[in-house]
Backbone as numpy.savetxt, mean C-alpha at the origin, in Angstrom:
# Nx Ny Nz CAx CAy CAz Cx Cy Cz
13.99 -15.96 -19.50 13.14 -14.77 -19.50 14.03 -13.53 -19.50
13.94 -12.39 -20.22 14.71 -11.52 -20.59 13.89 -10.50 -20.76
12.67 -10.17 -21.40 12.27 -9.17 -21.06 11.72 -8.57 -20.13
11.68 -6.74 -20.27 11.29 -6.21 -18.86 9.99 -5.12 -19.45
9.02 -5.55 -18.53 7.95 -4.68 -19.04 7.63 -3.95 -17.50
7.09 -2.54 -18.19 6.35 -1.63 -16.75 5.02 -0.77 -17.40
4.34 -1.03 -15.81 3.15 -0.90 -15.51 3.14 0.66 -14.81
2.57 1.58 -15.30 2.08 2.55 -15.22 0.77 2.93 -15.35
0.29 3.58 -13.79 -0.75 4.45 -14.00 -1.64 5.82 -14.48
-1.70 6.11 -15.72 -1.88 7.66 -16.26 -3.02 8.22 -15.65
-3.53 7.39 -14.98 -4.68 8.33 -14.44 -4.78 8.94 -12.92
-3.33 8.73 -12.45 -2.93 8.94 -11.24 -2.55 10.74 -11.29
-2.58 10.69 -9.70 -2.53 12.67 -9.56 -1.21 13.10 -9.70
0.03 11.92 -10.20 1.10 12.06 -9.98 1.82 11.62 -11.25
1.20 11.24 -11.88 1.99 10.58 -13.10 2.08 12.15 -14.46
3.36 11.48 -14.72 4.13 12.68 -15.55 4.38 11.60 -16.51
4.25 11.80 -17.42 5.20 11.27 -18.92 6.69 11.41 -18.98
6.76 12.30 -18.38 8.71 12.82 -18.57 8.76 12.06 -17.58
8.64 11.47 -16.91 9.45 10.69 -15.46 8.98 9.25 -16.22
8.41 8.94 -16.78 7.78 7.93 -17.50 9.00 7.34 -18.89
9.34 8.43 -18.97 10.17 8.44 -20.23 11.65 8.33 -19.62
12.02 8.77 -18.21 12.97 9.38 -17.59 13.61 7.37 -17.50
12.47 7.04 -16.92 12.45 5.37 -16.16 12.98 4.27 -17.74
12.36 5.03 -18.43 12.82 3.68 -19.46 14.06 4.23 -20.53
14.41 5.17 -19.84 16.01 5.96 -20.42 16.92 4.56 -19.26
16.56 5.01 -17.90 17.27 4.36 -17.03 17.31 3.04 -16.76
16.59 2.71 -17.37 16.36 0.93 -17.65 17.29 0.75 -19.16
17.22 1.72 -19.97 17.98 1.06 -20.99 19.92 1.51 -20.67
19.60 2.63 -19.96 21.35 2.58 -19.78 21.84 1.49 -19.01
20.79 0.85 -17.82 21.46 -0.37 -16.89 21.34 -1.74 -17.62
21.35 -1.56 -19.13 21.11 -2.88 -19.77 19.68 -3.61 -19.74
18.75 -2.80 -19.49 17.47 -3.71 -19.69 16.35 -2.89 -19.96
16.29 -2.86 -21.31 15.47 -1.65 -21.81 13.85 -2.20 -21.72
13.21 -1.27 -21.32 11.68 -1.79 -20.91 11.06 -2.26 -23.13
10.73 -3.36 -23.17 10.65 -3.93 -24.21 8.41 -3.45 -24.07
7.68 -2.59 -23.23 6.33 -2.51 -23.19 5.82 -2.03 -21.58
5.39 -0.66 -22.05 4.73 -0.17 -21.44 3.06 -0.47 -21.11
2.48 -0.86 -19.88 1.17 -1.32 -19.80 0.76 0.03 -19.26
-0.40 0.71 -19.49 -0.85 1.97 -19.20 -2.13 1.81 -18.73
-1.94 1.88 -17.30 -3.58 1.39 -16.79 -4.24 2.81 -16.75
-5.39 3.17 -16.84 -6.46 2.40 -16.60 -6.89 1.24 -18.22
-6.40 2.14 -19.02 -7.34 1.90 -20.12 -6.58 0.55 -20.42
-5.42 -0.51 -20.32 -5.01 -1.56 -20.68 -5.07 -2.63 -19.28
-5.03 -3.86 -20.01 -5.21 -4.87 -18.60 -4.11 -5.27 -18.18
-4.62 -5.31 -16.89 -3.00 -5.71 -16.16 -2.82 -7.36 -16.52
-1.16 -7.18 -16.75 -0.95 -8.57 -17.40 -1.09 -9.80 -16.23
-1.53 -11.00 -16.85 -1.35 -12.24 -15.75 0.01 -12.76 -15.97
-0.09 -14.15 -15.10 0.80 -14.79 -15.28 1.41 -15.68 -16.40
0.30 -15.73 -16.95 0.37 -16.69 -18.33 0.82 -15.64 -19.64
0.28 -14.52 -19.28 0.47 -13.20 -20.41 2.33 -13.11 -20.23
2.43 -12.70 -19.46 4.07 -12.29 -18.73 4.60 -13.55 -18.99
4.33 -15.16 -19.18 5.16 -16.11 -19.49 5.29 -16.08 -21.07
4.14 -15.85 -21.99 4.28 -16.06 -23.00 5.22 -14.82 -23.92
5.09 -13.81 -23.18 6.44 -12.65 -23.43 7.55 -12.92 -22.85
7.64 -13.81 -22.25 9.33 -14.19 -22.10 9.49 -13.23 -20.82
8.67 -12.70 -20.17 9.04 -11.34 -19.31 10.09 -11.86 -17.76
11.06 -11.40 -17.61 11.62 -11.70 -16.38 11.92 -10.55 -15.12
11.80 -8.98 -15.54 11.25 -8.01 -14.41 10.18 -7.56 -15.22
8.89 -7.47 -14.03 7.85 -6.41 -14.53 8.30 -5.59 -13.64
8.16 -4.37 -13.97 8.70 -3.03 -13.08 6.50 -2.42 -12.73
6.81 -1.49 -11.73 5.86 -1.30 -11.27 5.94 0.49 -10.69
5.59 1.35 -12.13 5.59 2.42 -11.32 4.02 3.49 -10.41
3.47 3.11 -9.47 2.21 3.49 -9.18 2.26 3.47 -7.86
0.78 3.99 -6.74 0.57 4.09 -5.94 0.54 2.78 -5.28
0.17 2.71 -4.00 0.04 1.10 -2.89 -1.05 0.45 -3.65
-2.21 1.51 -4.31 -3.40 0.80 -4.70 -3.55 0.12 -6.08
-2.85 0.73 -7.00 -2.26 0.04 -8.12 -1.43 -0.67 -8.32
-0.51 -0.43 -7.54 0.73 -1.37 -7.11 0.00 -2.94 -6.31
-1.14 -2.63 -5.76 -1.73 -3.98 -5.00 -2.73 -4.93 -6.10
-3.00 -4.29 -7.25 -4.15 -4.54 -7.94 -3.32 -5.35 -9.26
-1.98 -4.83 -9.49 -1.16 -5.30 -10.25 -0.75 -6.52 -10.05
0.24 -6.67 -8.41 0.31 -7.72 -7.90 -0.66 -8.92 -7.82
-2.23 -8.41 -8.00 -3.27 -9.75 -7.65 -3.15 -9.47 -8.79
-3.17 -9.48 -9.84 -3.32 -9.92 -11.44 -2.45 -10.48 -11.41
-0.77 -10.68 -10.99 0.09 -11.29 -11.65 0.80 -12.22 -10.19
-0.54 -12.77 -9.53 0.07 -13.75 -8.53 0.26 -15.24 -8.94
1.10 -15.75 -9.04 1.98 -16.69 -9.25 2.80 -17.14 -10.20
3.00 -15.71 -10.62 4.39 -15.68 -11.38 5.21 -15.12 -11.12
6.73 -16.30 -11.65 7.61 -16.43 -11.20 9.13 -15.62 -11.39
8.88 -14.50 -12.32 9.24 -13.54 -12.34 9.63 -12.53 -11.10
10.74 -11.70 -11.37 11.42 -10.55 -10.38 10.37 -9.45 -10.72
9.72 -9.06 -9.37 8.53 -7.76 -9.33 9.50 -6.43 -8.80
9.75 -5.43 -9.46 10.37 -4.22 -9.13 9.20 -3.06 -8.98
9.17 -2.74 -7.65 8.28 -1.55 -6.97 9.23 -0.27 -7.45
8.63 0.70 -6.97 9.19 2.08 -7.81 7.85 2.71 -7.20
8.79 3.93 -6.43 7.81 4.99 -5.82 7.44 5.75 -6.79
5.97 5.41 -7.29 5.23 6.13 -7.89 4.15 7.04 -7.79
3.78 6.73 -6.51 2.00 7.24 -5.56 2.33 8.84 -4.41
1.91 8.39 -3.82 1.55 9.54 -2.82 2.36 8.94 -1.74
2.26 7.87 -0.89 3.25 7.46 0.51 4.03 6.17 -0.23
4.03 5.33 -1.40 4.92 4.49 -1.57 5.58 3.89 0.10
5.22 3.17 0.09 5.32 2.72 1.38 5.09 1.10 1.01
5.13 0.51 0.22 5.96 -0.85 -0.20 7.40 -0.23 -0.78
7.37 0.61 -1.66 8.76 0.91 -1.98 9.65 1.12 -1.29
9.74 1.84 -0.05 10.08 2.09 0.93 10.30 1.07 1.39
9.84 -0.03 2.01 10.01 -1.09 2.56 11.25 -2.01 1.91
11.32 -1.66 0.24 11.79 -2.62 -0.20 13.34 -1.91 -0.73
13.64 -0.46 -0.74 14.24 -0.03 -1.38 14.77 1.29 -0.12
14.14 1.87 0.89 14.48 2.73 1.69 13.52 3.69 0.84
14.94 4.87 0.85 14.69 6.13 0.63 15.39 6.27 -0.94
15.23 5.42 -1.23 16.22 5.73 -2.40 15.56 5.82 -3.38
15.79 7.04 -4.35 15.37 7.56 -5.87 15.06 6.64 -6.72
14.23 7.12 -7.52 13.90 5.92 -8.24 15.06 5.86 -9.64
15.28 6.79 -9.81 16.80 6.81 -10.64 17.47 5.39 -10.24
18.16 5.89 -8.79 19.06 4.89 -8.10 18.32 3.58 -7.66
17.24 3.12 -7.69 16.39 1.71 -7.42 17.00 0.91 -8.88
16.21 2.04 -9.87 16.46 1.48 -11.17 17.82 0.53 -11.74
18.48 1.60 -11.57 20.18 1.33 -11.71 20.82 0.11 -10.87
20.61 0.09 -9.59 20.83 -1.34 -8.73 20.28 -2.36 -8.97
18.68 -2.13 -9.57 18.10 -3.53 -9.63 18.64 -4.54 -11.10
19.34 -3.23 -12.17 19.73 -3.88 -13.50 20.67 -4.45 -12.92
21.70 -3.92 -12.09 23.26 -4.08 -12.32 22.71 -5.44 -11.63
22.14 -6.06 -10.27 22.10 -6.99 -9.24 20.55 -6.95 -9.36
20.16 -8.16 -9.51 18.65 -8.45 -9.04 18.63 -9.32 -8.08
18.54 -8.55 -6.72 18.00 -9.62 -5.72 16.68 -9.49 -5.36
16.35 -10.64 -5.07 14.80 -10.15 -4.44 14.83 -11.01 -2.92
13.63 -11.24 -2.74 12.85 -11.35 -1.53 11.66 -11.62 -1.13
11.38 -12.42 -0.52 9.82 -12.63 -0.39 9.38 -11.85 0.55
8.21 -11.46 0.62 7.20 -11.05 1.51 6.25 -11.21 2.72
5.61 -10.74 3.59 4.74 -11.17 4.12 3.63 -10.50 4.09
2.25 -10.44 4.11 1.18 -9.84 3.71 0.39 -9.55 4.65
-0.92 -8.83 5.04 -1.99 -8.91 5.86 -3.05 -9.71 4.74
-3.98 -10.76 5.67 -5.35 -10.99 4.78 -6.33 -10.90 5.62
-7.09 -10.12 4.66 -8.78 -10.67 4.99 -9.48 -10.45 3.90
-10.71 -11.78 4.26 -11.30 -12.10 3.51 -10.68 -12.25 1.74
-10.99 -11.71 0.66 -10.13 -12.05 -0.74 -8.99 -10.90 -0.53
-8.95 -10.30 0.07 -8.05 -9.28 0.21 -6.76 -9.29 0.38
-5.87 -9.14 -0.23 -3.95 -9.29 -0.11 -3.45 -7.79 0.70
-3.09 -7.45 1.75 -2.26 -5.87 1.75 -0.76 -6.26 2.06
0.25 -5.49 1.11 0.75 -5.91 1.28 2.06 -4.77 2.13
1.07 -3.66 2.41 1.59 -2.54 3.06 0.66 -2.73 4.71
-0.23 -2.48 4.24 -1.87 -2.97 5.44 -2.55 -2.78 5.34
-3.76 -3.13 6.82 -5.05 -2.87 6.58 -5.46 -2.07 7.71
-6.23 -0.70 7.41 -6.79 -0.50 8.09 -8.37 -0.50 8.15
-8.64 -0.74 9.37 -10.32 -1.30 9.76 -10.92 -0.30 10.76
-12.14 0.01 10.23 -12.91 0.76 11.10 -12.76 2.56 10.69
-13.73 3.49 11.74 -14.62 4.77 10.77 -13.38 5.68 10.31
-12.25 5.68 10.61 -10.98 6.45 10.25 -10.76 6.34 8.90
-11.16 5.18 8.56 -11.07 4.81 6.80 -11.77 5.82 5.95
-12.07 6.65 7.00 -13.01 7.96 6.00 -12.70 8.72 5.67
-10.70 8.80 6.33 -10.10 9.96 5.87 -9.36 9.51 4.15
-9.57 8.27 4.00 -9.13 7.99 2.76 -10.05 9.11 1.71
-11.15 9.59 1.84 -11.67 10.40 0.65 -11.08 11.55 0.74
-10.63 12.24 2.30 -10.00 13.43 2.04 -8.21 13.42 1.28
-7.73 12.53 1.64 -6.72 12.38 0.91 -6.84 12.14 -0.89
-7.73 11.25 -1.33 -7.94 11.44 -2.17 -8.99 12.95 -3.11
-9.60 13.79 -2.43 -9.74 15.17 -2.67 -8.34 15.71 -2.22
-7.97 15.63 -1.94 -6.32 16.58 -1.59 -5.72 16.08 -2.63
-5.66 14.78 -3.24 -4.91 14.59 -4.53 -5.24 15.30 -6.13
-6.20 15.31 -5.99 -6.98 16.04 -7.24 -7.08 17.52 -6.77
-6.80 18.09 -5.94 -6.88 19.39 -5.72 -7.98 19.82 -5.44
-9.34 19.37 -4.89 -10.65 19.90 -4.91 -10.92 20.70 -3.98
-10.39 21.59 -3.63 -10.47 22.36 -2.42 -11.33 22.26 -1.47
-12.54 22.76 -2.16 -13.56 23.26 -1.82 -14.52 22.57 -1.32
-14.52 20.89 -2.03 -15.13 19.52 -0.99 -13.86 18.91 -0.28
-12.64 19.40 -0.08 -12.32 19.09 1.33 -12.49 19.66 2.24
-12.75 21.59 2.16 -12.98 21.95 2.94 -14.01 21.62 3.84
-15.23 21.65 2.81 -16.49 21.66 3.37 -17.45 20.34 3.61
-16.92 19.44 2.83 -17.67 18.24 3.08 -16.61 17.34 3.50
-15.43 16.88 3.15 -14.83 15.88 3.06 -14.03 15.67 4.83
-13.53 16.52 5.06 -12.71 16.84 6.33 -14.04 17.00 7.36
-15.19 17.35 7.25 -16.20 17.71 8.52 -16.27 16.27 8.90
-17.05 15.79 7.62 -17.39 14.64 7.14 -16.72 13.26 7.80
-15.42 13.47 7.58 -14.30 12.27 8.49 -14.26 12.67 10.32
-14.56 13.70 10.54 -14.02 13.98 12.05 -15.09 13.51 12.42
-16.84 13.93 11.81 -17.75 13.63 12.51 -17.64 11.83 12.61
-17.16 11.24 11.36 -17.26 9.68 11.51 -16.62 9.66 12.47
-14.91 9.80 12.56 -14.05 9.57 13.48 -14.02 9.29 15.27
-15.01 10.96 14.88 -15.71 10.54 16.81 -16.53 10.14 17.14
-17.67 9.75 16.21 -19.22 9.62 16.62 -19.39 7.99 15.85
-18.37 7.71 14.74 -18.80 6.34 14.35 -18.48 5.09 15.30
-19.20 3.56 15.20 -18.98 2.58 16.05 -17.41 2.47 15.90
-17.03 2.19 17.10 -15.45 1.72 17.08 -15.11 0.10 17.16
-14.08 0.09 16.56 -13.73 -1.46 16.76 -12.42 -2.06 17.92
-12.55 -3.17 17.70 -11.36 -4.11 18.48 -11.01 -5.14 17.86
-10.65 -5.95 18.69 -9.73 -7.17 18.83 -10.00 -7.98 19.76
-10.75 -9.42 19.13 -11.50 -10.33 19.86 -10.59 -10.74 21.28
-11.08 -10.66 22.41 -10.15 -11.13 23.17 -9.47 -9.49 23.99
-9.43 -8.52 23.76 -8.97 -7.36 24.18 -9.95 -6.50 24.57
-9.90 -5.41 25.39 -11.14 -4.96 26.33 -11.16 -3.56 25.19
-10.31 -2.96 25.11 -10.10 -1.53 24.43 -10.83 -1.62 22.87
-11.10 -0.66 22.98 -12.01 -0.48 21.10 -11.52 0.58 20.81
-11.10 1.02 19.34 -11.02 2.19 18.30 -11.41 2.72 17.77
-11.20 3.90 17.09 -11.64 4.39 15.78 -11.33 3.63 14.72
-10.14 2.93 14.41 -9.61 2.50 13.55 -8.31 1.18 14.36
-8.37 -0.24 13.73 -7.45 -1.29 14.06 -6.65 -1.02 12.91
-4.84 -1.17 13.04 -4.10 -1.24 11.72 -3.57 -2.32 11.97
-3.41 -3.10 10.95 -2.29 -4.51 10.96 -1.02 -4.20 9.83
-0.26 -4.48 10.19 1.03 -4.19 9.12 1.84 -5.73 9.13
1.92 -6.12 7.72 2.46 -7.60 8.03 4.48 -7.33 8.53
5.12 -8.23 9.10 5.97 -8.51 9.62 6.51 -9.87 9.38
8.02 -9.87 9.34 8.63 -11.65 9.44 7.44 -13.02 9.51
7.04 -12.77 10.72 6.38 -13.73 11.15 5.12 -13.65 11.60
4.99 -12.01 11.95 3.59 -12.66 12.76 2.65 -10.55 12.12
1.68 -10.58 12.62 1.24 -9.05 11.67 1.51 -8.00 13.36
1.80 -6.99 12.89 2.00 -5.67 14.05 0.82 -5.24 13.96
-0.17 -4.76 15.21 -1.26 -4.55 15.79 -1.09 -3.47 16.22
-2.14 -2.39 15.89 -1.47 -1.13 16.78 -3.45 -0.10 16.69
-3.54 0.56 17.70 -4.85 1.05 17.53 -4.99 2.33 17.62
-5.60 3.02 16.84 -5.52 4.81 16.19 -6.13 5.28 17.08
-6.26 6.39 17.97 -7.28 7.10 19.02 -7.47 8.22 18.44
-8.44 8.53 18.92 -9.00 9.98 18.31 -10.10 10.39 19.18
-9.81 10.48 20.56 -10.64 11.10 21.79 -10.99 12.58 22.02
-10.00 13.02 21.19 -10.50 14.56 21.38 -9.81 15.22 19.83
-10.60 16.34 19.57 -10.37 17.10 18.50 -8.89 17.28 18.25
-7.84 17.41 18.59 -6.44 17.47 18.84 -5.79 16.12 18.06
-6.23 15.13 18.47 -5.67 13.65 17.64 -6.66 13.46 16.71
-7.66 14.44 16.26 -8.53 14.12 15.17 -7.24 14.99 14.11
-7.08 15.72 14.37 -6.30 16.91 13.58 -4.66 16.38 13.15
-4.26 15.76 13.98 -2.84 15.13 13.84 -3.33 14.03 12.89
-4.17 12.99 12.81 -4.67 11.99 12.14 -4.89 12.84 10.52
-5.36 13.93 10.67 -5.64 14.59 9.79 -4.06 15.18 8.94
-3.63 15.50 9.69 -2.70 15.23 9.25 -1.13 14.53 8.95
-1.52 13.31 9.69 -0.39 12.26 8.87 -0.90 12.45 7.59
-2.88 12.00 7.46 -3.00 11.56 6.27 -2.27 12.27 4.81
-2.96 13.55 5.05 -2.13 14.72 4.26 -0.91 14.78 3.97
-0.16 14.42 5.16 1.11 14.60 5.23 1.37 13.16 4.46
1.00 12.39 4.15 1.21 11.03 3.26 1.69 10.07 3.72
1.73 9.67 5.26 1.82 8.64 6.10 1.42 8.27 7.35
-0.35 7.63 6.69 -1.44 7.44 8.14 -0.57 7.01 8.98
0.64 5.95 9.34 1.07 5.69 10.87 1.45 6.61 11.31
1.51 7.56 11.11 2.24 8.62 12.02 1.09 9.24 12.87
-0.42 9.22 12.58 -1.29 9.24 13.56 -1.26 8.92 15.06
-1.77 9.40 16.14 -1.76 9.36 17.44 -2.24 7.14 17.56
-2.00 6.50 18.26 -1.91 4.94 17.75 -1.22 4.32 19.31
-2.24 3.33 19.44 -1.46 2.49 20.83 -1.31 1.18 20.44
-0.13 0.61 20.62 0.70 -0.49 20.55 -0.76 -2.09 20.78
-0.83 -2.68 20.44 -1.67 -3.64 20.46 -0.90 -4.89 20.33
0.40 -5.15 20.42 1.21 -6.17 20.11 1.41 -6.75 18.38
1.57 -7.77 18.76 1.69 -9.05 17.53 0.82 -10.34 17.46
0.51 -10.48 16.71 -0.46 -11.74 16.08 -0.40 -12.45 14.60
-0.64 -13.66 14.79 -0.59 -14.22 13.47 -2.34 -13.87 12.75
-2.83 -14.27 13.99 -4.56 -13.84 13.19 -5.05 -13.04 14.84
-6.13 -12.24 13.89 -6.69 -11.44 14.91 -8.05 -10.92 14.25
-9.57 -11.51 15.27 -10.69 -11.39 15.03 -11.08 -9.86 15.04
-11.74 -9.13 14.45 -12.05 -7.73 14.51 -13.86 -7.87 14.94
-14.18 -6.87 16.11 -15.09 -6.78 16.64 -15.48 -5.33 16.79
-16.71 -5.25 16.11 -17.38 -4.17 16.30 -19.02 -4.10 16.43
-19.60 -2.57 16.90 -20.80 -2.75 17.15 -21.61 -2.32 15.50
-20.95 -1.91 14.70 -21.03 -2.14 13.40 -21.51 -3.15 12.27
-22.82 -2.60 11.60 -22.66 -3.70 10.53 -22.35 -4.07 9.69
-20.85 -3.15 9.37 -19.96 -3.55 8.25 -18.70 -2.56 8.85
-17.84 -3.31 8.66 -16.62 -2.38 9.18 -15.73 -1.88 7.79
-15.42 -0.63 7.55 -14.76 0.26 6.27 -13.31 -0.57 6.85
-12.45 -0.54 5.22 -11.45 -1.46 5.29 -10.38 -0.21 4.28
-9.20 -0.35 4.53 -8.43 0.21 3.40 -7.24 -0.56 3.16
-7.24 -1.20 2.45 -6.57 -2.05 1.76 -5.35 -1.66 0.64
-4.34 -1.32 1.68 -3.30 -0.25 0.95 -3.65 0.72 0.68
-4.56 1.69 1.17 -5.05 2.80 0.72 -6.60 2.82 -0.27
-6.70 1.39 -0.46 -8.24 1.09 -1.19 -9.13 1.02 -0.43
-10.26 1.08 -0.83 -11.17 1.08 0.24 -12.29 -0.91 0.16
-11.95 -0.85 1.00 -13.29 -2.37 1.17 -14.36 -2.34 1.71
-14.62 -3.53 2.34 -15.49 -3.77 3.80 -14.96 -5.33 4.23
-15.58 -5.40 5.57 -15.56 -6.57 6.27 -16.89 -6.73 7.41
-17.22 -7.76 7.55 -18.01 -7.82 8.73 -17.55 -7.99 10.31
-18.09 -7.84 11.09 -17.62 -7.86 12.48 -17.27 -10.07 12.59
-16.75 -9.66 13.18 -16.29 -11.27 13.01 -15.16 -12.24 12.26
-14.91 -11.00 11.14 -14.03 -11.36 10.31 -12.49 -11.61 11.20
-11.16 -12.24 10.22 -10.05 -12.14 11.06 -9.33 -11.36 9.96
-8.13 -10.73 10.27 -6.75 -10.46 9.41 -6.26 -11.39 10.28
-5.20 -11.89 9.05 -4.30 -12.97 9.34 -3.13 -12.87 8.47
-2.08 -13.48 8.95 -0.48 -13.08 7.96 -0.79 -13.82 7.38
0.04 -13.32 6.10 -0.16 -14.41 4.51 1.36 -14.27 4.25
2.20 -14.67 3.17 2.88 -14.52 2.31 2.99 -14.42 0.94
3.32 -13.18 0.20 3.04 -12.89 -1.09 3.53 -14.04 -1.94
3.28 -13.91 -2.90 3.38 -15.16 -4.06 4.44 -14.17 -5.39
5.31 -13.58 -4.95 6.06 -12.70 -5.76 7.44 -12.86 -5.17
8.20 -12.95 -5.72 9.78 -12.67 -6.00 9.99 -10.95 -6.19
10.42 -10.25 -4.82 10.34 -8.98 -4.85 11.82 -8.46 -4.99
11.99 -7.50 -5.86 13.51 -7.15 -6.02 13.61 -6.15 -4.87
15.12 -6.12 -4.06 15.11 -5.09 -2.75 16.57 -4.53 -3.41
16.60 -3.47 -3.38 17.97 -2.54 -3.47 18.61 -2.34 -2.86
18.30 -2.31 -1.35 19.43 -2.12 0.23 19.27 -3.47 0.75
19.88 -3.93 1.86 20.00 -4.43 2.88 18.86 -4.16 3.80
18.53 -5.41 4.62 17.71 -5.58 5.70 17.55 -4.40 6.74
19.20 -3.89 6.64 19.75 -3.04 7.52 19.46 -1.52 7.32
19.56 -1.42 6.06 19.60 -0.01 5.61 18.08 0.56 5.09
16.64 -0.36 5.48 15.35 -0.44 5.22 15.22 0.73 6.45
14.43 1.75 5.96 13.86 2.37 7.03 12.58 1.21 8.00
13.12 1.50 9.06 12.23 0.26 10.34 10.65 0.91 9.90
10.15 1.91 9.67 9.03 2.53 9.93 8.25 2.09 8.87
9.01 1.59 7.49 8.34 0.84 6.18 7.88 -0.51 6.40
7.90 -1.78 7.70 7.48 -2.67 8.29 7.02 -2.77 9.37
6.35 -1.53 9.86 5.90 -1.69 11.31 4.73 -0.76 11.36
């Protein structure tokens, strides 16, 4: 397998053509010139059988957690090297897999050396995250972030941001079967072995506003959040009859009762640094 194809999103708030063009300059100086551009929305993301019969051996991946997650379930169980590339708003698989490093410099390391790596995932229900999941009414700030991406001012001001604080404090909160404390929001982030548990508070207007702005700021963990340990599976309980899900930044549902549980991805992931040189905050 020798060729390298990448997946781009044009309908993203971030996608440029010149950085588009920039990526497959830098793929052809490190010896592996992108042989096909896939341009979502309007083309399908390739499977596994598509990517075997092109001979493909890196698909490169330049997009957000949510395209980047939607890509990955199209092309699970093939056996191909998957190259992430901060393309989105928090890239936060990239990060995980690459640090802080440019996508210039990802590019360039992954031609010269392809190592990869396997993964570990959050699941629930059909759902793969392979950044996380968050569960419960906080998932409401996902629309203001997405109005902050498109620039809509004027429904974040007025609808979108009221809109999340009132969920935030007034919607049912959830837990963790077995634990006395309930949330606004449960996050699971997968890990080595087992998923990191941690629970978002938002008791008073003050940690509604900080929540408000990690989101903005383009990295929900940085929200006000209490330690909940580690688990391989963990039941989610609420007084809710459907609990809001964000699934790398997508939005779902789940029912009360449901579990997240660790998975392991079905991808061969290329990493550019060391274990060592991973910012800790991209797995936890």
């Amino acid at each position: 397998m020798t060729c390298t194809w990448l997946i781009v999103n044009e309908a993203s708030g971030s996608y440029d053509a010149d950085v588009i063009a920039d990526i497959a300059t830098w793929f052809t100086d490190g010896g592996r010139p992108v042989d096909r551009i896939v341009r979502c929305p309007d083309e399908t993301l390739p499977t596994p059988d598509k990517l075997d019969a092109a001979g493909v051996g890196i698909l490169a991946i330049y997009a957000g957690d949510g395209t980047t997650n939607s890509a990955l379930k199209a092309a699970a169980g093939w056996d191909g090297a998957v190259l992430i590339l901060p393309g989105g708003t928090m890239n936060l698989l990239a990060r995980a897999l690459h640090g802080e490093s440019s996508c210039e410099e990802i590019v360039a390391r992954a031609c010269a050396e392809r190592r990869t790596r396997r993964l570990s995932t959050v699941e629930i229900g059909n759902n793969i995250a392979y950044v996380g999941v968050i569960a419960g009414p906080t998932t409401s700030w996902a629309k203001v972030r997405e109005n902050a991406r498109h620039t809509e001012v004027a429904d974040l001001m007025f609808t979108a941001i009221p809109e999340a604080i009132s969920e935030t404090l007034s919607g049912p909160e959830v837990g963790i079967e077995g634990q006395t404390e309930t949330f606004p929001a449960i996050f699971a982030a997968p890990r080595e072995s087992s998923m990191a548990l941690c629970g978002f508070t938002a008791s008073n207007i003050g940690e509604v506003v900080a929540h408000a702005s990690a989101w903005l700021g383009g990295d929900f963990r940085e929200g006000p959040r209490v330690d909940l340990g580690e688990a391989a599976r963990a039941t989610l309980v609420s007084e809710a009859e459907t609990i809001g899900l964000l699934i790398d930044g997508e939005a779902a549902e789940c029912a009360p009762g449901d579990s997240l549980r660790l998975g392991h991805a079905p991808h061969n992931f290329i990493t550019t640094c060391s274990p060592e040189g991973v910012d800790p905050a991209a797995r936890s």
